[in-house]
N, C-alpha and C positions, 0 to 999 in steps of 0.2 A: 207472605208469598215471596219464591225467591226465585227474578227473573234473571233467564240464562238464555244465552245463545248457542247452540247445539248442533250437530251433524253437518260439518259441512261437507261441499262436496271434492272429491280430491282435485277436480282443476274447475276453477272460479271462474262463472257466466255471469253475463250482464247483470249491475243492479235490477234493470228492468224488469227480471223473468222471477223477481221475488223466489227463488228457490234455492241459492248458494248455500242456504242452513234455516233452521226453523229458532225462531223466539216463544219460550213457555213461560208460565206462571208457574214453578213447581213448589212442592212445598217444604217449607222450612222442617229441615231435618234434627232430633237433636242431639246432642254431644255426643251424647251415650246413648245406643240403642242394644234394647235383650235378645241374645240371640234369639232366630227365627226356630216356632219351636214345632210348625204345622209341617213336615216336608217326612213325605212319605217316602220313601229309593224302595225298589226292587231289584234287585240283579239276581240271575244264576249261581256264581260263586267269586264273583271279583269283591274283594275289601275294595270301600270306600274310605279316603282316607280325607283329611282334613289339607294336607298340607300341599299348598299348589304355587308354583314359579310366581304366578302372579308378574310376569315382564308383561311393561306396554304396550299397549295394543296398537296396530300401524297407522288404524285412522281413530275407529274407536268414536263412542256420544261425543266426548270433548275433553279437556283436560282437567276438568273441575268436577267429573264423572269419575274419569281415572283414578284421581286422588281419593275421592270419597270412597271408593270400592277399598282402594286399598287402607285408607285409616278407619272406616267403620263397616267393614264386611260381617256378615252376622249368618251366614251360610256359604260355607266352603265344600266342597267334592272336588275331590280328586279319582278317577279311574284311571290306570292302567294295568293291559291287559293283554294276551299272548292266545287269549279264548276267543272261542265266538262268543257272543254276549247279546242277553235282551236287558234292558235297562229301561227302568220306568221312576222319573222324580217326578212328585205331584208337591207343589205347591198351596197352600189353601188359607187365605189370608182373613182374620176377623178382628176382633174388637180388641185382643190381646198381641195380635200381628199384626200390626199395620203398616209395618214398615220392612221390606227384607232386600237387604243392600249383598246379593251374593256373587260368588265366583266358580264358577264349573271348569276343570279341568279334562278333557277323555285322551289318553295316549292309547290305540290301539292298533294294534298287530296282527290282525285278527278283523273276520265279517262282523259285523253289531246291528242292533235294532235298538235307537235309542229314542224315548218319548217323554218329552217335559210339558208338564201340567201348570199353567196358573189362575187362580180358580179364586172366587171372595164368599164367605161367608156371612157379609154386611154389605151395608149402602153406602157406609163411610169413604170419606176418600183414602187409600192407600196409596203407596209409595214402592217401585220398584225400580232398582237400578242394578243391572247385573252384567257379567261377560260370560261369554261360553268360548272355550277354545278347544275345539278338535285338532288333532293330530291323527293323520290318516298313512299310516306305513305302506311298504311297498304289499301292493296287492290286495289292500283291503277295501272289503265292500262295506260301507255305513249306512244308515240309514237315520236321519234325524224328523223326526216328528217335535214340534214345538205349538204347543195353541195355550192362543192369548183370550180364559173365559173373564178377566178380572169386569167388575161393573163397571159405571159408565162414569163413575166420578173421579176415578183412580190415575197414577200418571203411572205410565210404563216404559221404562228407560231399557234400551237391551243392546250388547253387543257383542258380533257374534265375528270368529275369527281360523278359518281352518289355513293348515297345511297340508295340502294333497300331495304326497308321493307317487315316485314310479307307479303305472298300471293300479294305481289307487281309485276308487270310483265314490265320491260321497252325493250324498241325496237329500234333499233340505224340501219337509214338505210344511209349509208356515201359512195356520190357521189364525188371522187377527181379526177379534173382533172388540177387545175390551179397552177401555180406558178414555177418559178424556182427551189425553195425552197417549197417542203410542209412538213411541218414536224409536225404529230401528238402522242399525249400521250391519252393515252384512259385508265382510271382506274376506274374500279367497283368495289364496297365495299356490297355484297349480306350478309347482316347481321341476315336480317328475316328469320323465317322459310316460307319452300317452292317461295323463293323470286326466281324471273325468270330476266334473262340480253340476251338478244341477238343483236348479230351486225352486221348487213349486210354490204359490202364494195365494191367499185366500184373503181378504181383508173387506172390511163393510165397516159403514161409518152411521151412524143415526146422531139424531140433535145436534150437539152442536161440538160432538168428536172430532179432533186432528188426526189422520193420520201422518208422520213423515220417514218413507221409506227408501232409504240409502244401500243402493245394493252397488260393490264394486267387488269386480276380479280382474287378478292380475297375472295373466298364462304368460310363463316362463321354458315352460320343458316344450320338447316337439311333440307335434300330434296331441296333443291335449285338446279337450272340451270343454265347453260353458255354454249354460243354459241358465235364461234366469224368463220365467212364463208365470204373470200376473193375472189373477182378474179380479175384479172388485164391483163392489154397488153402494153408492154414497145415498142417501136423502137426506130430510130438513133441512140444517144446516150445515153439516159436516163438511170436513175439506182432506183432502189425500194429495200430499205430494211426493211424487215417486221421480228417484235419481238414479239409474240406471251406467252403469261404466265398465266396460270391456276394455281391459288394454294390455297389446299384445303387446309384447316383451321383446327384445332383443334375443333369438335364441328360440323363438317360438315358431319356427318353419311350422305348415303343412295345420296351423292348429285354428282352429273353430267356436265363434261364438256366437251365439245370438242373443237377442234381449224382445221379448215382446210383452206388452202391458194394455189391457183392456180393462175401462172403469163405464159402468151404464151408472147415468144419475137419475133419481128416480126424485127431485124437487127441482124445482128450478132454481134453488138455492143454495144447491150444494154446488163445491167447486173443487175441480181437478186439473191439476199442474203436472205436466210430465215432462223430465230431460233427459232422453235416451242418450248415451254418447259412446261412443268408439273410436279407440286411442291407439295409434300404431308404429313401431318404429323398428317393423321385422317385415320382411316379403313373405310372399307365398303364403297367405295366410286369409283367413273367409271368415268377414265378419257380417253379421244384420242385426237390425234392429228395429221396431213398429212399437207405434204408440195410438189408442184412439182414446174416445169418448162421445159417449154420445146417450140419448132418452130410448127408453126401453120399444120398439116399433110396433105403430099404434095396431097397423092392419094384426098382426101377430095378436095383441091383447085382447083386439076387437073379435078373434078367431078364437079364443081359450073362452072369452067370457059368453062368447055366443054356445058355449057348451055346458052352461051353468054355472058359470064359477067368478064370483065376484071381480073387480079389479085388484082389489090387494092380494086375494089368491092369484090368482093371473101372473102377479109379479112377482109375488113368491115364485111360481113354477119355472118363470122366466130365467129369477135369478140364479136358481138351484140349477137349472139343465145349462147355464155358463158354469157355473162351477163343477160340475160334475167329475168330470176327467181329473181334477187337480183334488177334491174331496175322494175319489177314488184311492190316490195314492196314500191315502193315512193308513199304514200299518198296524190298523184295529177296531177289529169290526165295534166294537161298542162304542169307543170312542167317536169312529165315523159317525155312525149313527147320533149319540149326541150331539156333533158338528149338525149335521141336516136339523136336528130340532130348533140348535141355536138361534140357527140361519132363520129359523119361522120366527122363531119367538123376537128375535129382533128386526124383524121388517112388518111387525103385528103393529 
């Protein structure tokens, strides 16, 4: 095992609040690894090309993440495009894949609908360490769909990095439920005027899962938006720490962000950490932020179960009508649907 310190957060809190960055057990990678050979794409008519910028990412997993992508990358995609675009990359990792270190590029011009699949065909532990970078032109509407099926053994390294231009609108709707290890950076750079960013999130933790989730953006242009709305359900032992960071730019008159994160624990063993923050050094300008946690409400349970329906149904029900609104936004109805069975199948 090879232990790393990872994600931190871009302005440094007390040692005390344990969340500056998270420490893994990850696994030893080796020298040489066979390209990834399981990755299905879909598009309309855009070539898929191999060959991507690959410049550093601004905060990124870490720099020992960075380097490995770029000396053992084993799935490269590059899009750009001038179309509108549906775009589907499914992932599906097994006993001949167990390792896929990639790099996604999207330059668009253009409305998209873009959905990334990571999915295991074993119980073995895999390994994934990737970037995604969007590029969002003046006036384009994106949509990204991202869900995390990997088992429960596997580590999942991701990082994810757009530029929104003028009158740009991108949409981030992130299903996490796999991995021992999930640990996401999520950084936006709203530079255009009136440019829009939002990020919907779904994540759940069982046994003895990490989750650690780094979302920052950085509004630059005037009248710009952000939105970044969580909700989550931890038990056993699982742990979730979520870093939250809105910071208005110099130049960012009149622009808007909020941050909200809801996690119900459903053991009394599972633990949840949250550091909303809001960073400012522009007037005129409207930010918020809410953070809870808290056990699922007994009278409520006690109300579902008096109508037949056991306790672990009950919390199902529970957990799925929080999610709801944020599983609505997944741009597919089959895929939705396998999200809700997910959801059952891992709080059974």
């Amino acid at each position: 095992m090879n232990t790393i310190k990872i994600n931190e957060t871009p302005i440094r809190t007390s040692r005390n609040f344990k969340i500056n960055n998270i420490t893994i057990n990850a696994p030893e990678i080796p020298e040489k690894i066979n390209e990834f050979q399981n990755v299905q794409i879909t598009t309309q008519s855009t070539n898929c090309e191999e060959t991507v910028e690959n410049l550093p990412f601004t905060y990124g997993i870490g720099a020992e993440q960075e380097a490995e992508i770029t000396k053992l990358t084993n799935n490269k995609i590059s899009i750009k495009t001038d179309k509108k675009e549906n775009i589907k990359i499914i992932y599906t990792f097994d006993e001949q894949n167990k390792y896929l270190i990639n790099n996604i590029e999207f330059n668009l011009k253009e409305d998209a609908n873009i959905i990334i699949e990571y999915r295991t065909n074993t119980e073995k532990e895999c390994y994934h360490n990737g970037k995604i970078k969007v590029i969002a032109n003046d006036n384009a509407n994106v949509n990204v769909t991202i869900v995390n099926f990997l088992n429960i053994a596997s580590t999942h390294l991701e990082a994810v990095e757009n530029e929104i231009k003028n009158s740009a609108n991108v949409h981030y709707t992130v299903m996490d439920f796999g991995g021992k290890y999930s640990v996401t950076n999520y950084y936006s750079n709203l530079i255009g005027e009136k440019a829009e960013n939002e990020i919907n999130t779904v994540y759940l933790g069982a046994k003895d899962q990490v989750k650690d989730i780094n979302y920052i953006a950085e509004l630059r242009g005037t009248k710009t938006k952000m939105n970044m709305e969580l909700q989550g359900a931890l038990k056993d032992e699982s742990k979730k720490n979520f870093k939250g960071t809105i910071d208005f730019k110099k130049g960012s008159k009149k622009a808007k962000g909020t941050e909200n994160e809801a996690c119900m624990l459903l053991s009394d063993k599972a633990k949840s950490l949250a550091l909303p923050m809001l960073l400012c050094t522009e007037e005129d300008v409207d930010g918020e932020h809410s953070t809870s946690s808290g056990k699922a409400d007994e009278k409520e349970l006690f109300y579902i179960m008096s109508r037949g329906l056991s306790r672990n149904e009950a919390i199902k029900l529970i957990v799925k009508a929080k999610f709801y609104d944020l599983i609505e936004k997944v741009n597919d109805e089959k895929l939705k649907q396998e999200v809700i069975e997910e959801i059952d199948r891992r709080l059974d």
